[in-house]
N, C-alpha and C positions, 0 to 999 in steps of 0.2 A: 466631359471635363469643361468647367468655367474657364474665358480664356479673356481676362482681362488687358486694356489698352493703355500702356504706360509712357509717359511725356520722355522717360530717361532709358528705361530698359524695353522698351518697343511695348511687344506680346509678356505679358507674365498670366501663367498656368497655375490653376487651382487645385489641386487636391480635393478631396469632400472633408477632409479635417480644415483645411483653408475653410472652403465654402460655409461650413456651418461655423466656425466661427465668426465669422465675416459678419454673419446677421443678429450678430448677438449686439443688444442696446451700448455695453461699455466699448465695443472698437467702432462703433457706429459715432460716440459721442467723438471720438478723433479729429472725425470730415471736421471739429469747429474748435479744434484746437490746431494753432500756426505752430508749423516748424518752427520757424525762427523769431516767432513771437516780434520784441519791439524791433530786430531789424526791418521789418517791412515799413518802417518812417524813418529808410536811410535808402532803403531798396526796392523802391513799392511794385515792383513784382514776385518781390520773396513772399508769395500770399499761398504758399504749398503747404500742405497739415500732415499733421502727425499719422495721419490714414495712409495717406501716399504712399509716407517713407515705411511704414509697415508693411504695408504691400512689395516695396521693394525692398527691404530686407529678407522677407521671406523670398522672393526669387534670389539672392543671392547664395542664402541659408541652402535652398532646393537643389541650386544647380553643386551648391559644394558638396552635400550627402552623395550626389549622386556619383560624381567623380572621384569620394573617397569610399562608393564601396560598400556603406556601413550597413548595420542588419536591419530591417525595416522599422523596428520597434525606436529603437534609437535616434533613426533619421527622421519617421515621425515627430519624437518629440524635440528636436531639435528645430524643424520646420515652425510648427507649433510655437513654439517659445520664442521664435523668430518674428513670428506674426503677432502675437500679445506684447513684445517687450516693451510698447511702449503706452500699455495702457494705464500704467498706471502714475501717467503723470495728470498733474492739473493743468488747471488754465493759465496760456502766456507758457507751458514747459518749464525750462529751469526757472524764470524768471519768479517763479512764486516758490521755487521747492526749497529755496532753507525757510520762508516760511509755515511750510505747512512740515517741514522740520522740529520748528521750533515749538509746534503745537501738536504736532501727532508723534515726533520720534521718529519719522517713518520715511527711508529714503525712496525714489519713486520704480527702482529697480525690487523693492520690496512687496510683491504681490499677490503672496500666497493669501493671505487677505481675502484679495479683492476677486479672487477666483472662489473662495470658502462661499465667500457672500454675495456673488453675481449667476448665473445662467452662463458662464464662463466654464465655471468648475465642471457644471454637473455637462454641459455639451462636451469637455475634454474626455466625462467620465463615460459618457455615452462611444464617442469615438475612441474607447478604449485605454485611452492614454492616463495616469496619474498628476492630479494637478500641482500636488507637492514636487513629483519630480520634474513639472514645465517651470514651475516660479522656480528650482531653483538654478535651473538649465540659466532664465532671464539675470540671474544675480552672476554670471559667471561659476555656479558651481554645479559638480557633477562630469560624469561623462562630456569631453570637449566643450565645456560652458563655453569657451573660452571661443569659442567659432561665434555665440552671440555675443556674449560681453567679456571681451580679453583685452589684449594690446594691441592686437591689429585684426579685428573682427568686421561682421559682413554690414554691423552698423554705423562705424566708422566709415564704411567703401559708400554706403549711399548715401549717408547726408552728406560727403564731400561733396562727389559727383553730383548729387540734386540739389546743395544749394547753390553750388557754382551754374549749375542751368538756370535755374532761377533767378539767382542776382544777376546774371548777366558775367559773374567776375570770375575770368578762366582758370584762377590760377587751383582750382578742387577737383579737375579735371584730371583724375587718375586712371590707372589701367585696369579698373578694377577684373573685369576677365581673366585678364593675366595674372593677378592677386589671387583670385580664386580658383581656380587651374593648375599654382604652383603650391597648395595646399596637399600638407603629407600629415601623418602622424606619426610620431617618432617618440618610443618609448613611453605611450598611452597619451601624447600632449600633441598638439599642433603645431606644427612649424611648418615653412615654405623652405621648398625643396634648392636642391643645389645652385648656386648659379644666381639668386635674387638678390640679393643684398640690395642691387641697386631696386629693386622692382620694391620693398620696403618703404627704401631710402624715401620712394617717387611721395608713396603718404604721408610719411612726415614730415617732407617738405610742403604738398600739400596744406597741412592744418597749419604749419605753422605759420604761412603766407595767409591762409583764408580766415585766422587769428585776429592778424595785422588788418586786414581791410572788410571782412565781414562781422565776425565774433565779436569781436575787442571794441568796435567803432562807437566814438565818445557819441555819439546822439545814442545809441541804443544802450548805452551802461546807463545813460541819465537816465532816460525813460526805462529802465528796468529798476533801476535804484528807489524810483519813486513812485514806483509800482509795488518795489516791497513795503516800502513804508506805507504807503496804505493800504497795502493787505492787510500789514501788520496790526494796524488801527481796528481795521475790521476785526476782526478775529480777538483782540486783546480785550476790545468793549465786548465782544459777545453778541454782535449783529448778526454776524452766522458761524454755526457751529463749523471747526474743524473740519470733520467729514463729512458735511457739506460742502466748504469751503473746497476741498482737494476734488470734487465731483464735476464743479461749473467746466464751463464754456469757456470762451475767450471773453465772447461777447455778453454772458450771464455774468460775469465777473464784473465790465466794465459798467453794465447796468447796476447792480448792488453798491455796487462802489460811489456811481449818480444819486443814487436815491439818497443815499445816506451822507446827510448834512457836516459832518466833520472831515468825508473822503471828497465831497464834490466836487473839492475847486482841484485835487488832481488829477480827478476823472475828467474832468474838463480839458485840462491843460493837457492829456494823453490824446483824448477825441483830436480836439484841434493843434496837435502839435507845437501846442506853447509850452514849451519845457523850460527848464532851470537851464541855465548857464555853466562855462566851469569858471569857478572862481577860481580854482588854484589845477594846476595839473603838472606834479610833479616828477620826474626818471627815478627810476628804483635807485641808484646813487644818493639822489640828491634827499631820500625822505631816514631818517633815522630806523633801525631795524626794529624797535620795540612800536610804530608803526604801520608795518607789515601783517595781512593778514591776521588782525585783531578781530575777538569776538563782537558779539553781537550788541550784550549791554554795555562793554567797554567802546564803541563806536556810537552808540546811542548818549553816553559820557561824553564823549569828546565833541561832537554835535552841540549838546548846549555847553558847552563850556565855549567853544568857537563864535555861538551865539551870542552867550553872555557879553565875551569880546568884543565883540562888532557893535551889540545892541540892537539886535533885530528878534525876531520871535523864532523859539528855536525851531519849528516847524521851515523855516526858509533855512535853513543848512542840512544837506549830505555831505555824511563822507563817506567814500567809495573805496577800499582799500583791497584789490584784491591779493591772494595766495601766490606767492614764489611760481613761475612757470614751472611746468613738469611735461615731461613728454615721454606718455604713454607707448606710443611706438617702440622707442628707444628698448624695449625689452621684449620686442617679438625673437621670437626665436627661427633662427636662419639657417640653416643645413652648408656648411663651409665644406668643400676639403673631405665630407661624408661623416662633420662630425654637427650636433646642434651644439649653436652658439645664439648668443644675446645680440643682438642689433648695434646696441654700444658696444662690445667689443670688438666688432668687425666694419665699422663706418666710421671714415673719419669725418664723415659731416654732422655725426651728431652732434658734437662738441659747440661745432660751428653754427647747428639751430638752435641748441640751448643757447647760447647767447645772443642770438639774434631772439629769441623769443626774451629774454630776458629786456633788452633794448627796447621792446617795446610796453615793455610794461610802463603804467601809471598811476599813480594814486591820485584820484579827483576829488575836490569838493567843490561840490554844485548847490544851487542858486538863484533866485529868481531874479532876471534883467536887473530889478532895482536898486538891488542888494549886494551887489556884486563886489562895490569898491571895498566895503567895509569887513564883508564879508573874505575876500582876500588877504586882507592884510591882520587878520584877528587869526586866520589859520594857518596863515605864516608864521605867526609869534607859538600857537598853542602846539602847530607841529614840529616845529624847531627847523623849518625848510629854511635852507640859507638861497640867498639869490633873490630873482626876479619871479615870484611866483606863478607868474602869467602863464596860461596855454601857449 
């Protein structure tokens, strides 16, 4: 047995379904795609990839089959689908996926795809396992999906805990042991056994603290924001095909994005960290609800209209509107009193983090230095923001 050495979880144990997957080219391309993508020009040691956290998901996925028991078949492919979930994102991770949304359809938990048509499928098929039932183990459905992608699953326990080693920023540092350990099944679904609520509780506070100072942090929305938009560019002229496009690197991405004379000057300003400004950054109060979590070409709209405003080139305006907080947590299922209940209905802190998540929300429109004044006060008028616009 392969016995790999992990910066977060010590020792993690390989399986031969681990192992041959391992050396397959699409979890190999991982090693050079970042976790956290643009937070590392807020955090420049968050430089940990997609491979890592793979790696430690499936130790988490490992050690829970094991403690719950299950029949080998199952906990293979559970392991399994632990170790791929996250192949199937692009380059940069979220930071490009409603782009290659908007071009393929295709969200990045969506992977039976990508095992049809890689040396994925047929090594799953060799290690006996079906590839239909690992993609859809990855999508949360099936037999306990819900142990990889649920409400309080073994992916959520290590990117807390690995990003908070990484940035340095304690507050993701959960019990995950304990999380995994109080893992039952109850009436064919997952839930954590009697007595957690607080052991729950510990992760979604967690996220929604690491939200606030890692996720959410206004350098890395800008430099994500204007990351999609020149993705978007790419892809919309036809520079590179979609399924090319969802295939790159981090750093294949930042080089196409160079070469090509309409992306350059963003690829540039992302290289050397000269990014947009905020012109405006305003509290979910203060921005009107029709506002809120707008599509794509309707923010593409309001961009040159804000433009027209100012009189700048609509190219020098984002606007950044993200979705109403939600928290995932809040619906793991808790073992009370020896009955399963929902998380919200037995924590009176939820209440208390949805609006602390909700406080920290902001709707930005970003900016190049020069542009800034004009560019404020045109999106002041076009968003209907009353007040002092400023950050």
């Amino acid at each position: 047995m392969t016995t790999i050495k992990d910066s977060v979880h010590d020792y993690i144990e390989l399986g031969p379904v681990a192992e041959a997957l391992l050396d397959t080219a699409p979890m190999q391309r991982l090693r050079y795609v970042r976790q956290l993508s643009t937070v590392q020009l807020v955090y420049p040691s968050a430089n940990h990839t997609r491979f890592e956290h793979s790696l430690g998901v499936y130790h988490l996925a490992s050690n829970a089959v094991d403690q719950l028991d299950l029949d080998s078949a199952l906990a293979d492919r559970l392991r399994a689908a632990a170790l791929v979930h996250d192949v199937g994102h692009g380059p940069f991770g979220h930071q490009t996926e409603a782009a290659i949304e908007r071009h393929l359809g295709r969200h990045h938990d969506e992977i039976e795809w990508l095992l049809a048509a890689t040396e994925l499928g047929a090594v799953l098929e060799e290690q006996g396992l079906d590839p239909a039932a690992v993609a859809a183990t990855v999508d949360g459905r099936g037999p306990l999906g819900d142990l990889v992608s649920g409400a309080l699953d073994v992916d959520r326990m290590d990117y807390l805990v690995r990003d908070a080693h990484h940035t340095g920023v304690p507050y993701g540092t959960i019990d995950h042991a304990r999380l995994v350990r109080a893992f039952r099944i109850v009436d064919g679904d997952l839930a954590l056994a009697d007595g957690n609520v607080a052991t729950a509780e510990s992760a979604l506070i967690a996220r929604t603290l690491m939200n606030a100072t890692v996720y959410r942090h206004h350098v890395s929305r800008i430099a994500g924001s204007m990351l999609d938009r020149a993705s978007e560019r790419l892809l919309a002229d036809g520079e590179v095909a979609p399924e090319n496009f969802a295939r790159l690197t981090d750093e294949e991405l930042l080089a196409t994005l160079a070469d090509y004379e309409p992306t350059s000057d963003l690829a540039r300003r992302l290289r050397d960290r000269s990014l947009y400004k905020r012109a405006l950054w305003a509290r979910r109060g203060a921005v009107p609800d029709r506002f809120v979590e707008i599509g794509y070409d309707r923010t593409r709209d309001l961009e040159r209209e804000i433009a027209g405003e100012a009189g700048v080139d609509p190219s020098a305006v984002i606007l950044d509107s993200p979705g109403d907080p939600s928290s995932p947590e809040s619906r793991a299922t808790v073992v009370v009193d020896g009955e399963p209940r929902r998380l919200e209905e037995r924590s009176s802190l939820v209440a208390g983090l949805d609006a602390c998540a909700r406080e920290i929300w902001r709707l930005g429109v970003y900016a190049p230095p020069d542009d800034l004044a004009p560019v404020r006060e045109a999106a002041a008028t076009v968003l209907d923001v009353d007040g002092d616009p400023a950050p």
